[in-house]
N, CA, C, O and CB atoms as a CASP TS submission, in Angstrom:
PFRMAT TS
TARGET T0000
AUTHOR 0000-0000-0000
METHOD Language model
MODEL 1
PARENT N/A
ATOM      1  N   UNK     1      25.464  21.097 -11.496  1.00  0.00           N
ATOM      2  CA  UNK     1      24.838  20.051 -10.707  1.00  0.00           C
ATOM      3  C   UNK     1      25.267  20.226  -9.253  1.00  0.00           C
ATOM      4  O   UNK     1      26.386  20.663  -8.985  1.00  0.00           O
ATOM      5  CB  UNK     1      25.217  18.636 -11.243  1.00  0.00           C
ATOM      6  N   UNK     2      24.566  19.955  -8.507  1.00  0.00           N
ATOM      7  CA  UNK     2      24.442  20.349  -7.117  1.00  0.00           C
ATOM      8  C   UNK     2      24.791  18.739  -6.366  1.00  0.00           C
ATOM      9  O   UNK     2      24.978  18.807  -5.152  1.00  0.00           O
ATOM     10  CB  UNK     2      22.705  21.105  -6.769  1.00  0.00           C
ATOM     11  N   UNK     3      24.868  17.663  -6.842  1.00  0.00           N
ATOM     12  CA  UNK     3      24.884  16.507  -6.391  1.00  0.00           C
ATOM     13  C   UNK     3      24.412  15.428  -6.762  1.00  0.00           C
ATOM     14  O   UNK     3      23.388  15.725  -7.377  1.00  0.00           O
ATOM     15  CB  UNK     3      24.616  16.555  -5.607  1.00  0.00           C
ATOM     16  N   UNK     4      24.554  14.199  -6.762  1.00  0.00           N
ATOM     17  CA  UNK     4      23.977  13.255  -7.028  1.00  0.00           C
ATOM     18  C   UNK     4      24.188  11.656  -6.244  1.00  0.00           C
ATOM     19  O   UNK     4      25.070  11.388  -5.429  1.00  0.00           O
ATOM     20  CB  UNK     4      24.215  13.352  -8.257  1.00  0.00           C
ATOM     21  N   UNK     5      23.344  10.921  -6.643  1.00  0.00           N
ATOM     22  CA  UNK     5      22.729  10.320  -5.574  1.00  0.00           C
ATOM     23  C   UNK     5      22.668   8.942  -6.248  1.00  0.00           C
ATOM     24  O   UNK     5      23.006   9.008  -7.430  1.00  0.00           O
ATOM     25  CB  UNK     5      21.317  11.002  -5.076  1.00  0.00           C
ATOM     26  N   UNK     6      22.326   7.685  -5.819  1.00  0.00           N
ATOM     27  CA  UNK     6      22.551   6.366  -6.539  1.00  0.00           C
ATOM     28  C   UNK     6      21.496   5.684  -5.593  1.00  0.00           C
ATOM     29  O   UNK     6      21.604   5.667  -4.367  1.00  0.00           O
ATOM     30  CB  UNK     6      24.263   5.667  -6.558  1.00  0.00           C
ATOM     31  N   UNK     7      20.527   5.159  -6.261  1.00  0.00           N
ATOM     32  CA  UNK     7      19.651   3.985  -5.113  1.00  0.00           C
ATOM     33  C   UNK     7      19.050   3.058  -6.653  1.00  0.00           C
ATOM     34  O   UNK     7      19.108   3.123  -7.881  1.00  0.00           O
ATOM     35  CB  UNK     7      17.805   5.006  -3.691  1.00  0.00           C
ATOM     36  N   UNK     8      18.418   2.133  -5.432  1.00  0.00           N
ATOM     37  CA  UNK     8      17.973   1.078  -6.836  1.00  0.00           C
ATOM     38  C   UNK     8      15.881   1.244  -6.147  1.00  0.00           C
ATOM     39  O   UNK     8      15.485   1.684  -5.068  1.00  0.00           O
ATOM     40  CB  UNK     8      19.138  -1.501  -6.677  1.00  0.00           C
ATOM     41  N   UNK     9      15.025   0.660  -7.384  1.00  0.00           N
ATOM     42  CA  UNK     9      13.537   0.645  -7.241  1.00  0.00           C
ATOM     43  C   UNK     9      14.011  -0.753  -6.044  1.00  0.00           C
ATOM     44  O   UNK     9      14.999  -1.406  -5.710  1.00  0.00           O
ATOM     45  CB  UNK     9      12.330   0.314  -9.023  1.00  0.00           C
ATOM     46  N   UNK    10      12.337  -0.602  -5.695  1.00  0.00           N
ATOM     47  CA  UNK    10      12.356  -2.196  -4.816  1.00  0.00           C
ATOM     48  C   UNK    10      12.352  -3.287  -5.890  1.00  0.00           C
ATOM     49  O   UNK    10      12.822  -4.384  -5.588  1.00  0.00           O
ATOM     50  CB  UNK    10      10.812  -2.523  -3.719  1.00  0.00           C
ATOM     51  N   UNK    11      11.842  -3.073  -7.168  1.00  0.00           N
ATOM     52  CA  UNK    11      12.143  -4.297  -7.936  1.00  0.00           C
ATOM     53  C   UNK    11      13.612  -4.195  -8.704  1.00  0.00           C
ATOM     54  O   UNK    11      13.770  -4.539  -9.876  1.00  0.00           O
ATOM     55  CB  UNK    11      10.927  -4.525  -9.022  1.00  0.00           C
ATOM     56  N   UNK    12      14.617  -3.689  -7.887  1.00  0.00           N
ATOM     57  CA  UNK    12      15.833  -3.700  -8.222  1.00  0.00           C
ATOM     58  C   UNK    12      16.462  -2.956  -9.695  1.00  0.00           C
ATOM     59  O   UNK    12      17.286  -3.377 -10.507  1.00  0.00           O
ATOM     60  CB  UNK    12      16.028  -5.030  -8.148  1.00  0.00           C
ATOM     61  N   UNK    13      15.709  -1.718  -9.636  1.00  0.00           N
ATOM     62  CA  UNK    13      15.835  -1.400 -11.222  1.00  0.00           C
ATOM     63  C   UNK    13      17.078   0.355 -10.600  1.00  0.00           C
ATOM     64  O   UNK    13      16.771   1.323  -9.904  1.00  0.00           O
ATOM     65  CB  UNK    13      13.497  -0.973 -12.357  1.00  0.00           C
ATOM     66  N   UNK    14      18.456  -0.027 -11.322  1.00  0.00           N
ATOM     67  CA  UNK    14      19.079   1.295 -10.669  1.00  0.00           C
ATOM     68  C   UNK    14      18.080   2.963 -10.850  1.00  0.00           C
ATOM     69  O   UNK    14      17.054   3.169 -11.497  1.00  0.00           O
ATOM     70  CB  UNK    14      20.747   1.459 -11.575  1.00  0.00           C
ATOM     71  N   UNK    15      18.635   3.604 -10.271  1.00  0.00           N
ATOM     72  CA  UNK    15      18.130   4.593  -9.913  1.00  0.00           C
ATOM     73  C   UNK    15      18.955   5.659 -10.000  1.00  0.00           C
ATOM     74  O   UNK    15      19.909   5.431  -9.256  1.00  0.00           O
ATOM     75  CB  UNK    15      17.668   4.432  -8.872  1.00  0.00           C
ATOM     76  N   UNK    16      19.117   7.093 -10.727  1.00  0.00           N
ATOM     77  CA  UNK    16      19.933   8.107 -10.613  1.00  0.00           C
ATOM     78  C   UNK    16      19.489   9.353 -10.348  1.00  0.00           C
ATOM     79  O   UNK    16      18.685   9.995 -11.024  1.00  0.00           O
ATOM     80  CB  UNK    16      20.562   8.164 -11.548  1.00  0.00           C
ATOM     81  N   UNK    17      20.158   9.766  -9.106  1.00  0.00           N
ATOM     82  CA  UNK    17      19.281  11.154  -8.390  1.00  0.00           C
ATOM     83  C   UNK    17      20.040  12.434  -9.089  1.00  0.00           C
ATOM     84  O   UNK    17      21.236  12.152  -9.017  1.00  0.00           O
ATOM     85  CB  UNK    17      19.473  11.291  -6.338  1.00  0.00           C
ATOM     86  N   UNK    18      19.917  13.523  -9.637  1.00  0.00           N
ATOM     87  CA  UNK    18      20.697  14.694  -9.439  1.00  0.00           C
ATOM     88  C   UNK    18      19.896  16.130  -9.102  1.00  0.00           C
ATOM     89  O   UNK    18      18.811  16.417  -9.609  1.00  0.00           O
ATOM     90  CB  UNK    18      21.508  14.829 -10.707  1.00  0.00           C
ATOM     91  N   UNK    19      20.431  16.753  -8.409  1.00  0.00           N
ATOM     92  CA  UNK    19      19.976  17.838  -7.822  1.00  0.00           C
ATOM     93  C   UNK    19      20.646  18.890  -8.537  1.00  0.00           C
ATOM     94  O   UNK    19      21.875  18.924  -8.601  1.00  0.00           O
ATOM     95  CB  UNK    19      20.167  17.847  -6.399  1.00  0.00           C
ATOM     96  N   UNK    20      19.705  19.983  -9.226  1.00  0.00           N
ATOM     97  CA  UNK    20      20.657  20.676  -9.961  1.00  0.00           C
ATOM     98  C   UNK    20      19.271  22.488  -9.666  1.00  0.00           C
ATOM     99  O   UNK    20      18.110  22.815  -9.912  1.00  0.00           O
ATOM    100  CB  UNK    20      21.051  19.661 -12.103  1.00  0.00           C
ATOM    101  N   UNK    21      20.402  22.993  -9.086  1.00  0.00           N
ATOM    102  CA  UNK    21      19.336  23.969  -8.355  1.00  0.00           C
ATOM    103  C   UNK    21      18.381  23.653  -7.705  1.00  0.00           C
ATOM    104  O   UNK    21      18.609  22.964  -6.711  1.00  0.00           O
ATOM    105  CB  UNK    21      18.742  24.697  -9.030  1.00  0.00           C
ATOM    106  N   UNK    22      17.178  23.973  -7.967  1.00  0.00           N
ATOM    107  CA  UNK    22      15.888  23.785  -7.198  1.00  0.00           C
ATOM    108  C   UNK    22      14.905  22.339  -7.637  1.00  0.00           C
ATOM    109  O   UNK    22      13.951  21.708  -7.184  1.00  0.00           O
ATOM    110  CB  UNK    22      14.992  25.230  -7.503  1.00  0.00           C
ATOM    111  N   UNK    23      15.943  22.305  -8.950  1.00  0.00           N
ATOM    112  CA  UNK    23      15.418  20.979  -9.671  1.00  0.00           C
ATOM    113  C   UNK    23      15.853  19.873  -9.250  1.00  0.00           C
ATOM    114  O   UNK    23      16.903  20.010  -8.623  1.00  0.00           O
ATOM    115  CB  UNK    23      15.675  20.878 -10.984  1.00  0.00           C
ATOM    116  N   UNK    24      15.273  18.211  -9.375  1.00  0.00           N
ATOM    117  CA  UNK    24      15.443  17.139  -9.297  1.00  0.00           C
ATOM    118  C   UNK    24      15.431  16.816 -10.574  1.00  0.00           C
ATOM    119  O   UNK    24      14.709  17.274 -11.460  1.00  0.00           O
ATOM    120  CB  UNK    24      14.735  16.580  -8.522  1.00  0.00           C
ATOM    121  N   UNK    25      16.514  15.756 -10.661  1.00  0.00           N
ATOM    122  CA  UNK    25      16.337  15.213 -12.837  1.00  0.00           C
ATOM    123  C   UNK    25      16.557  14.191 -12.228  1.00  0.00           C
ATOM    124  O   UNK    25      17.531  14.184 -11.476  1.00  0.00           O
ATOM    125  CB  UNK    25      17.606  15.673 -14.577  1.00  0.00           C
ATOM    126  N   UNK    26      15.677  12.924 -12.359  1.00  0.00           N
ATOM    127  CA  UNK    26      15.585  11.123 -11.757  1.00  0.00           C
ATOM    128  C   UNK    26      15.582  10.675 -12.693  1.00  0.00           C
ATOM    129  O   UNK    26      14.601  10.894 -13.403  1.00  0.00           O
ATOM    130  CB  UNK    26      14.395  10.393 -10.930  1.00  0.00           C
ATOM    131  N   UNK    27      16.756   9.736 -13.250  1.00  0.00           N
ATOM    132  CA  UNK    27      17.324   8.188 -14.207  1.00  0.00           C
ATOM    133  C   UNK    27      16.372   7.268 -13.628  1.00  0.00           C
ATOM    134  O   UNK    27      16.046   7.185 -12.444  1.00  0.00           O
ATOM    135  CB  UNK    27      19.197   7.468 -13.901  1.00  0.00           C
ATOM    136  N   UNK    28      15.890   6.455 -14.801  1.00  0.00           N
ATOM    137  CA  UNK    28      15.333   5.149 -14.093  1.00  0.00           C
ATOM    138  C   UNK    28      15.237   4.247 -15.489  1.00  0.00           C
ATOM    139  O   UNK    28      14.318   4.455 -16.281  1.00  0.00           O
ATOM    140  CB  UNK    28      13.634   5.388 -13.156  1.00  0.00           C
ATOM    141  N   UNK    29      16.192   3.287 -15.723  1.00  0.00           N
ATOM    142  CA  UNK    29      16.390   2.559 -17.034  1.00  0.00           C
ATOM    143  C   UNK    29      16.232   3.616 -18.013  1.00  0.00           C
ATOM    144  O   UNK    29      16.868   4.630 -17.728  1.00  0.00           O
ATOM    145  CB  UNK    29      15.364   1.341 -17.303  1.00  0.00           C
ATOM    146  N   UNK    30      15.530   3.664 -19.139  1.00  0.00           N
ATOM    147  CA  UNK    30      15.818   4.738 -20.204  1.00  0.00           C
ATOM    148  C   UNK    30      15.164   5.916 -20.243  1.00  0.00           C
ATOM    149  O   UNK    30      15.097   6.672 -21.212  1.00  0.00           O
ATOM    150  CB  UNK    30      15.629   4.297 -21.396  1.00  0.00           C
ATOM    151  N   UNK    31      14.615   6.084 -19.030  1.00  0.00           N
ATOM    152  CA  UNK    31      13.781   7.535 -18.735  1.00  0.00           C
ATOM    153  C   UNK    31      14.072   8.686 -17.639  1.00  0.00           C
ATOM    154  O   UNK    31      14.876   8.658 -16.708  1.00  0.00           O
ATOM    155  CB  UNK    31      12.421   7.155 -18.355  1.00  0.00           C
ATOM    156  N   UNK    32      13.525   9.309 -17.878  1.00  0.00           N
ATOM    157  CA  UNK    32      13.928  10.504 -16.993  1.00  0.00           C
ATOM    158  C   UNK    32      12.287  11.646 -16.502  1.00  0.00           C
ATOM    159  O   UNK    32      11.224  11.851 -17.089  1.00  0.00           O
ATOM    160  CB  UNK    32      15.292  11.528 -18.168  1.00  0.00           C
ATOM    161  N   UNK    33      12.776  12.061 -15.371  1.00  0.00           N
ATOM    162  CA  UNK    33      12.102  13.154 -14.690  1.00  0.00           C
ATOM    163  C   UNK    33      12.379  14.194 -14.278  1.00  0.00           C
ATOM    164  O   UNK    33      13.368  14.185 -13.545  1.00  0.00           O
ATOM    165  CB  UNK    33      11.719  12.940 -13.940  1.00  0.00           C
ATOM    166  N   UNK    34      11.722  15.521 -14.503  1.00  0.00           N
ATOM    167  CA  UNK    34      12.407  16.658 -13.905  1.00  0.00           C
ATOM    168  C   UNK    34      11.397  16.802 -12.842  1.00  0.00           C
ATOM    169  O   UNK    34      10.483  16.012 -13.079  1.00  0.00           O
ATOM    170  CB  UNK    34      12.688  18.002 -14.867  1.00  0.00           C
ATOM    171  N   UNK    35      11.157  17.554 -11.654  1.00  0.00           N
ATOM    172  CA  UNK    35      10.533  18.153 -10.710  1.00  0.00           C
ATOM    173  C   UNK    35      11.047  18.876  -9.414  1.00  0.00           C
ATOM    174  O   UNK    35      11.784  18.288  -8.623  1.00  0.00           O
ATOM    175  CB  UNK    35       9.847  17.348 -10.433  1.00  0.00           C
ATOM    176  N   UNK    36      10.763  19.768  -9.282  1.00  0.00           N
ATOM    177  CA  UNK    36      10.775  20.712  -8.014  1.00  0.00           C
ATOM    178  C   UNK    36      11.111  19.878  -6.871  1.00  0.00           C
ATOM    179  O   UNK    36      12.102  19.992  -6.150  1.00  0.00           O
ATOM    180  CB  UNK    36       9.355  21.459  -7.721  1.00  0.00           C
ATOM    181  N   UNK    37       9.476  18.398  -6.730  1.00  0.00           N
ATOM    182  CA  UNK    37       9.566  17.638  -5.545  1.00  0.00           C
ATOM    183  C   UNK    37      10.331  16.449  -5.766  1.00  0.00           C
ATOM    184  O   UNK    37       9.814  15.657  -6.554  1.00  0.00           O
ATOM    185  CB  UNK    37       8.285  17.310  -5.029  1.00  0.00           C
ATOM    186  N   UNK    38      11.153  16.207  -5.396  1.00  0.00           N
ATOM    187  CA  UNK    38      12.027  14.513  -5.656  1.00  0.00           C
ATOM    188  C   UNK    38      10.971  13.395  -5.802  1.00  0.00           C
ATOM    189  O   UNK    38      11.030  12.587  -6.729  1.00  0.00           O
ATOM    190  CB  UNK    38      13.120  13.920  -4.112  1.00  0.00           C
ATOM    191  N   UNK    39       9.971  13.369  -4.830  1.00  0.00           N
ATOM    192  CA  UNK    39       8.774  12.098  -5.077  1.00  0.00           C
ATOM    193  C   UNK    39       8.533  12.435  -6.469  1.00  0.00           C
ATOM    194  O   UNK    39       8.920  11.580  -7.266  1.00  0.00           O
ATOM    195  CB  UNK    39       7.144  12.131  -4.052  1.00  0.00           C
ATOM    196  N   UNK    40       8.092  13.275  -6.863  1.00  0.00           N
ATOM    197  CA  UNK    40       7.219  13.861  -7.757  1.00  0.00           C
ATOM    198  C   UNK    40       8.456  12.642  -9.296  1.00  0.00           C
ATOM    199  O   UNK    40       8.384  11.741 -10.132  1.00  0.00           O
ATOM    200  CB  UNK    40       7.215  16.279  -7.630  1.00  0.00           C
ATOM    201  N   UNK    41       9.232  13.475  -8.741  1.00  0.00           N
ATOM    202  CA  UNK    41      10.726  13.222 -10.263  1.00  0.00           C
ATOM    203  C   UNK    41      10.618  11.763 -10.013  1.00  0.00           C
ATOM    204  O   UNK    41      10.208  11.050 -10.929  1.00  0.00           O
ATOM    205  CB  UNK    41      12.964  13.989  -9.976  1.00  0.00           C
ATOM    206  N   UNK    42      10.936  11.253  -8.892  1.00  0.00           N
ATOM    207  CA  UNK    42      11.207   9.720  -8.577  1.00  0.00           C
ATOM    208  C   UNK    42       9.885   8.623  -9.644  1.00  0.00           C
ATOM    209  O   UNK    42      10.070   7.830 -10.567  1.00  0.00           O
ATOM    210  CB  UNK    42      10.921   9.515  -6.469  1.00  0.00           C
ATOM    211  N   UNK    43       8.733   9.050  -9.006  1.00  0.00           N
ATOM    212  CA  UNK    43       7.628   8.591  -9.518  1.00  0.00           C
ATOM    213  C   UNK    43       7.538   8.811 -11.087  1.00  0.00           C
ATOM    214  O   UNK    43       7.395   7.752 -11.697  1.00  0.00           O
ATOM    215  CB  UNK    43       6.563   9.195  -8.795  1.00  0.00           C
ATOM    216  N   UNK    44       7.580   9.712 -11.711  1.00  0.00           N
ATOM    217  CA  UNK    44       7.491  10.095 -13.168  1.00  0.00           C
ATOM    218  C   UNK    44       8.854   8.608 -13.933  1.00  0.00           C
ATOM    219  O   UNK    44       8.774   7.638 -14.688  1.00  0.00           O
ATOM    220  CB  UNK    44       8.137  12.314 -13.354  1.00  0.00           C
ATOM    221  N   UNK    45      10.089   9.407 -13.003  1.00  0.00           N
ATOM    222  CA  UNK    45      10.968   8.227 -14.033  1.00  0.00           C
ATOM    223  C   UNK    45      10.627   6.809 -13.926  1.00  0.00           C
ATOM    224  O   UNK    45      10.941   6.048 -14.842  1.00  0.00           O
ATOM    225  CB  UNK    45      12.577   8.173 -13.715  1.00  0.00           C
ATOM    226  N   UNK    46      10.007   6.384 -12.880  1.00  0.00           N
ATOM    227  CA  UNK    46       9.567   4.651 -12.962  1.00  0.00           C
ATOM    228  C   UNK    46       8.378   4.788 -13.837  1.00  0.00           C
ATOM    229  O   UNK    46       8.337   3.833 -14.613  1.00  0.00           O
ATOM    230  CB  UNK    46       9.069   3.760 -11.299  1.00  0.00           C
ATOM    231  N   UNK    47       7.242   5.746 -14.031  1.00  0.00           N
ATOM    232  CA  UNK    47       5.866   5.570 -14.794  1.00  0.00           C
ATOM    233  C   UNK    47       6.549   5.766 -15.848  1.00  0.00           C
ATOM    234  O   UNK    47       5.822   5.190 -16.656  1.00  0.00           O
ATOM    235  CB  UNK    47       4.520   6.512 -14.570  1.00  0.00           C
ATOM    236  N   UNK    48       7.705   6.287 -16.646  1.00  0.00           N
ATOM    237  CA  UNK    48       7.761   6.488 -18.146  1.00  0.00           C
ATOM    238  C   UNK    48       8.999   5.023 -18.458  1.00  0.00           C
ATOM    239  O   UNK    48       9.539   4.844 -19.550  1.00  0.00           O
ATOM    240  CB  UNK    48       8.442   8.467 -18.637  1.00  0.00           C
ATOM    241  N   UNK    49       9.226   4.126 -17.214  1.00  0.00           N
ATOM    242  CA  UNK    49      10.184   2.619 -17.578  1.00  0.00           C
ATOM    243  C   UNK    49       8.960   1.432 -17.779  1.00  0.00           C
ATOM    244  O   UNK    49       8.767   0.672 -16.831  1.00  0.00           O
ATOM    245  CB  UNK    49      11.464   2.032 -15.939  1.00  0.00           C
ATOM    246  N   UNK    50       8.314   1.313 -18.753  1.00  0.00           N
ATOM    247  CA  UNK    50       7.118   0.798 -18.865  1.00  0.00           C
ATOM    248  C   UNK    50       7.477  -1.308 -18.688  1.00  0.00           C
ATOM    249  O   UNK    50       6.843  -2.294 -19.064  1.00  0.00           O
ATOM    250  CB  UNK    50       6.436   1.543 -20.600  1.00  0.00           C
ATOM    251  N   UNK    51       8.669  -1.134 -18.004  1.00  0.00           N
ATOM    252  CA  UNK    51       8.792  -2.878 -18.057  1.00  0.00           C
ATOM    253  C   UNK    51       8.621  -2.660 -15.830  1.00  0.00           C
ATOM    254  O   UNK    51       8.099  -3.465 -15.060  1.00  0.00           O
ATOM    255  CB  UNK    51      11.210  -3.833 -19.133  1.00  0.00           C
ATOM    256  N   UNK    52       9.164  -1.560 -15.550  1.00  0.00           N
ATOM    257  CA  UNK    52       9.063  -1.173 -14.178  1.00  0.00           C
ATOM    258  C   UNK    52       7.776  -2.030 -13.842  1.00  0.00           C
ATOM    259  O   UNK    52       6.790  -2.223 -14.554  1.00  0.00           O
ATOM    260  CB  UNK    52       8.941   0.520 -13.922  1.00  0.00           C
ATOM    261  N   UNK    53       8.072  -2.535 -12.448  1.00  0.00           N
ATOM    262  CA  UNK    53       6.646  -3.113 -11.646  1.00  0.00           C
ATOM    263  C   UNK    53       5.866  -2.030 -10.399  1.00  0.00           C
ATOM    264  O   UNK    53       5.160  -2.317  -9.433  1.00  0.00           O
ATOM    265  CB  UNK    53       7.183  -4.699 -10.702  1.00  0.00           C
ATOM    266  N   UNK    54       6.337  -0.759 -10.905  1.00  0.00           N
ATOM    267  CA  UNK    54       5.408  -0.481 -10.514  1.00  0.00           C
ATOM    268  C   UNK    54       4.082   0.727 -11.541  1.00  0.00           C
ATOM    269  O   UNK    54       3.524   1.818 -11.416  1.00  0.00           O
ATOM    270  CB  UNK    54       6.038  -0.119  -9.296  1.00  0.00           C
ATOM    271  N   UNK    55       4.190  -0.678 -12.708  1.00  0.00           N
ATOM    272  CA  UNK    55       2.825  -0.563 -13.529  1.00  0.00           C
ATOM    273  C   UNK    55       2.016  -1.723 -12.961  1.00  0.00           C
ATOM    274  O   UNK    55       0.894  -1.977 -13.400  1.00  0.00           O
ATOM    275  CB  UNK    55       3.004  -0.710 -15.278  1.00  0.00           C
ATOM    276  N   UNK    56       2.600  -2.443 -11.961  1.00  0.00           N
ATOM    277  CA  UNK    56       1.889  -3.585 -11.744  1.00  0.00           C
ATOM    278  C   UNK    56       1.480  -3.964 -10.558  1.00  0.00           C
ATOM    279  O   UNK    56       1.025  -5.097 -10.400  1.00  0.00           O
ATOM    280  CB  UNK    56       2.448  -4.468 -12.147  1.00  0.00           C
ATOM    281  N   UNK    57       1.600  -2.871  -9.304  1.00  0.00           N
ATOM    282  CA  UNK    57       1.312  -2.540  -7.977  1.00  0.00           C
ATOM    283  C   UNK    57       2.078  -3.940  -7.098  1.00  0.00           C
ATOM    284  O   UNK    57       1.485  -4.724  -6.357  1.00  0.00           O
ATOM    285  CB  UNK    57      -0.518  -2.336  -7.786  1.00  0.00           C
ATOM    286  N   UNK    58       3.183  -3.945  -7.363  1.00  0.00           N
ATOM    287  CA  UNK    58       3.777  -5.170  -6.725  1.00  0.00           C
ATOM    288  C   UNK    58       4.479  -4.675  -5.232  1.00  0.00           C
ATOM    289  O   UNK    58       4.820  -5.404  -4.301  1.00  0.00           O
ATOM    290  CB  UNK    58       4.986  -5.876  -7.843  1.00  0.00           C
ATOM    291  N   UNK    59       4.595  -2.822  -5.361  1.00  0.00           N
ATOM    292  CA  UNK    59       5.107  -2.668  -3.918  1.00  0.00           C
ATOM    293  C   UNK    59       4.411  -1.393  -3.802  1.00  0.00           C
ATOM    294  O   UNK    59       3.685  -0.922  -4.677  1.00  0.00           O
ATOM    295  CB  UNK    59       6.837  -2.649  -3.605  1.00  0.00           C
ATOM    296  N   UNK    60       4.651  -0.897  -2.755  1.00  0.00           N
ATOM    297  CA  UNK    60       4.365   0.474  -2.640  1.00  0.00           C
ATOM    298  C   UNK    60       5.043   1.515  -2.908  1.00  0.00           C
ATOM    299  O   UNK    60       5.800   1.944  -2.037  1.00  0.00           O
ATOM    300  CB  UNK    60       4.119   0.688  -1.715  1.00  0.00           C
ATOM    301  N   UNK    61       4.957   2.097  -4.010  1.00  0.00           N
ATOM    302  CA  UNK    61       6.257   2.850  -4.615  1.00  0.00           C
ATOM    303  C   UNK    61       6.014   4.217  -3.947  1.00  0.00           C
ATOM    304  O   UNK    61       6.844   4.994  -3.475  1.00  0.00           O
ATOM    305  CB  UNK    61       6.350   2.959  -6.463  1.00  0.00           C
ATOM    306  N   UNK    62       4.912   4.303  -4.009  1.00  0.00           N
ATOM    307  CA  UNK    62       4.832   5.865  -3.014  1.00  0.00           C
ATOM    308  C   UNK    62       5.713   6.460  -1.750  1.00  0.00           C
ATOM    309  O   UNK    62       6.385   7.448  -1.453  1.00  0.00           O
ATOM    310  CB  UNK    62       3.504   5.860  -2.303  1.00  0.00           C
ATOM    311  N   UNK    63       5.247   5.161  -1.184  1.00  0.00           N
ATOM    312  CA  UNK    63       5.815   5.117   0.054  1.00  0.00           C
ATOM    313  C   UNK    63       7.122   4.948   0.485  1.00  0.00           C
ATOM    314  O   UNK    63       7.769   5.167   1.510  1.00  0.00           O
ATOM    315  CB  UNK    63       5.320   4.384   0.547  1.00  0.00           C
ATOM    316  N   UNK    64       7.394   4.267  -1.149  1.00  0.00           N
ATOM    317  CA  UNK    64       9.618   3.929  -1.582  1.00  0.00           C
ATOM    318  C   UNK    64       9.499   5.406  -1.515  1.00  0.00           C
ATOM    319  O   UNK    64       9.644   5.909  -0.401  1.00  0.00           O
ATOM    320  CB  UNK    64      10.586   2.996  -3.754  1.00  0.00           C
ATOM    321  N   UNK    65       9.184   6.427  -2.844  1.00  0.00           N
ATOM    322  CA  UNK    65       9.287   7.224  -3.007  1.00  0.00           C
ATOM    323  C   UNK    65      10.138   8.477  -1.951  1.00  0.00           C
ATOM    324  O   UNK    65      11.295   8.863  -1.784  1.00  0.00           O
ATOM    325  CB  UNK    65       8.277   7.143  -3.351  1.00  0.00           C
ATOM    326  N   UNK    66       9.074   8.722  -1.527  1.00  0.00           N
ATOM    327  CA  UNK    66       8.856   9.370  -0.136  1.00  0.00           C
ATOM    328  C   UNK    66      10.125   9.372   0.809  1.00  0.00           C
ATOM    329  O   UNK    66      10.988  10.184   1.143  1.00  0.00           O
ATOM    330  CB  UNK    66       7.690   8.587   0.621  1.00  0.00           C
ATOM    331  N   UNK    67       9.758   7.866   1.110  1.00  0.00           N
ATOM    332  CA  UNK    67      11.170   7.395   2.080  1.00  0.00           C
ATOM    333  C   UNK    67      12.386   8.129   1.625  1.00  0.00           C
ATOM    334  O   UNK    67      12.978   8.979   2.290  1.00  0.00           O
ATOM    335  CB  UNK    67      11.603   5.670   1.939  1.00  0.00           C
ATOM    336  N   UNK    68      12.790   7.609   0.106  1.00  0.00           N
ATOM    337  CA  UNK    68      14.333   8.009  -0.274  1.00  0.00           C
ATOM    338  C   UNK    68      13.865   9.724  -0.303  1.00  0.00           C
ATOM    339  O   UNK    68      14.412  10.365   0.594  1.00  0.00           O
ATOM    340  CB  UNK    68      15.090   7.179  -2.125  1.00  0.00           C
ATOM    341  N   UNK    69      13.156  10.342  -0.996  1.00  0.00           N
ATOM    342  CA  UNK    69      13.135  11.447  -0.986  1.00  0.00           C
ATOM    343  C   UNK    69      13.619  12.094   0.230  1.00  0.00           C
ATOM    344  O   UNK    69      14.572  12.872   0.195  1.00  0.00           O
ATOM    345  CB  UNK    69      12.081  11.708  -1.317  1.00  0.00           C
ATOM    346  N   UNK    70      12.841  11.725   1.571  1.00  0.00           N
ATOM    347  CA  UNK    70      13.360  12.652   2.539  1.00  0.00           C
ATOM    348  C   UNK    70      14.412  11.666   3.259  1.00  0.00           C
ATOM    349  O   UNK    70      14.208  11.505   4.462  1.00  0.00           O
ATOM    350  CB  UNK    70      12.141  13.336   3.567  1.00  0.00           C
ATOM    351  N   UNK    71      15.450  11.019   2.726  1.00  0.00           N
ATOM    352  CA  UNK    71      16.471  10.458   3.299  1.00  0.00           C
ATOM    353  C   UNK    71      17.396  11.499   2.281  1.00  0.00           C
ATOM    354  O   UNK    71      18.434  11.969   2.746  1.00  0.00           O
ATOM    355  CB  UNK    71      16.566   8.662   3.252  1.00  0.00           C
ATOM    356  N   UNK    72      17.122  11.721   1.362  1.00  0.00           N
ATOM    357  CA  UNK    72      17.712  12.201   0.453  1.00  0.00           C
ATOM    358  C   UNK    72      18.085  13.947   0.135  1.00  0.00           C
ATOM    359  O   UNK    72      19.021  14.597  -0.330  1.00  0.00           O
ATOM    360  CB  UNK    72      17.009  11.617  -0.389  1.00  0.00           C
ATOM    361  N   UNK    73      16.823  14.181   0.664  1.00  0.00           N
ATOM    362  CA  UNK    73      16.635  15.915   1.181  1.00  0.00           C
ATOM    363  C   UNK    73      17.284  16.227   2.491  1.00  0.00           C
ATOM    364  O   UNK    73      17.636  17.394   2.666  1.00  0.00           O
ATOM    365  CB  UNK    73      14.950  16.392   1.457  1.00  0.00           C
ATOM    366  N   UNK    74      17.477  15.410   3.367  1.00  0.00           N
ATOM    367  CA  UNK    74      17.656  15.662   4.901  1.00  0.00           C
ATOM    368  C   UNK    74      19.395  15.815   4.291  1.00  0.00           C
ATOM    369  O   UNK    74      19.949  16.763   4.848  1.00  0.00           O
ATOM    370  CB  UNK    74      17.043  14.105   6.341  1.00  0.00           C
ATOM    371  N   UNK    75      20.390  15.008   3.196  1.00  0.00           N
ATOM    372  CA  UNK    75      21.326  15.056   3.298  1.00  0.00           C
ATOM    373  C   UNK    75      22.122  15.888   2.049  1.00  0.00           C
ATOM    374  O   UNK    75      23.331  15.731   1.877  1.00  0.00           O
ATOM    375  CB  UNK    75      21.512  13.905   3.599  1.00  0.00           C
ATOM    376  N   UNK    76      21.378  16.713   1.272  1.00  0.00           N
ATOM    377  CA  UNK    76      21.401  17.390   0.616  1.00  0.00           C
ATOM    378  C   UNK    76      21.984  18.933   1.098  1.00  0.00           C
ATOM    379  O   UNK    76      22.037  19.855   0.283  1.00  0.00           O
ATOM    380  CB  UNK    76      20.319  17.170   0.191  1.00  0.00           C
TER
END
């Protein structure tokens, strides 16, 4: 593992980053994501936490996404 990382969703749901080579693996309550792009991983682990709100368009998760991603890449 190359690092790891701790943030919470905007609807307050924790969040676990790890960087392991070229890969991203994203915790999000009882699911997980692998991907190349961190958005990519970020987004997958909230769509497979099916109580997550963002099945329910309450924020802009994209745009969460994104944000932490390149707050997150810049310090990587």
């Amino acid at each position: 593992m190359d690092g790891e990382w701790h943030s919470s969703t905007p609807d307050g749901r924790d969040v676990v980053i790890q960087r392991r080579g070229r890969e991203w693996l994203v915790w999000c309550g009882g699911w997980h994501a692998l991907s190349l792009n961190l958005d990519v991983a970020l987004m997958g682990a909230m769509r497979g936490d099916s109580g997550s709100a963002a099945h329910r368009d309450e924020a802009d998760y994209p745009a969460w996404a994104r944000a932490l991603a390149d707050k997150i890449e810049s310090a990587a």
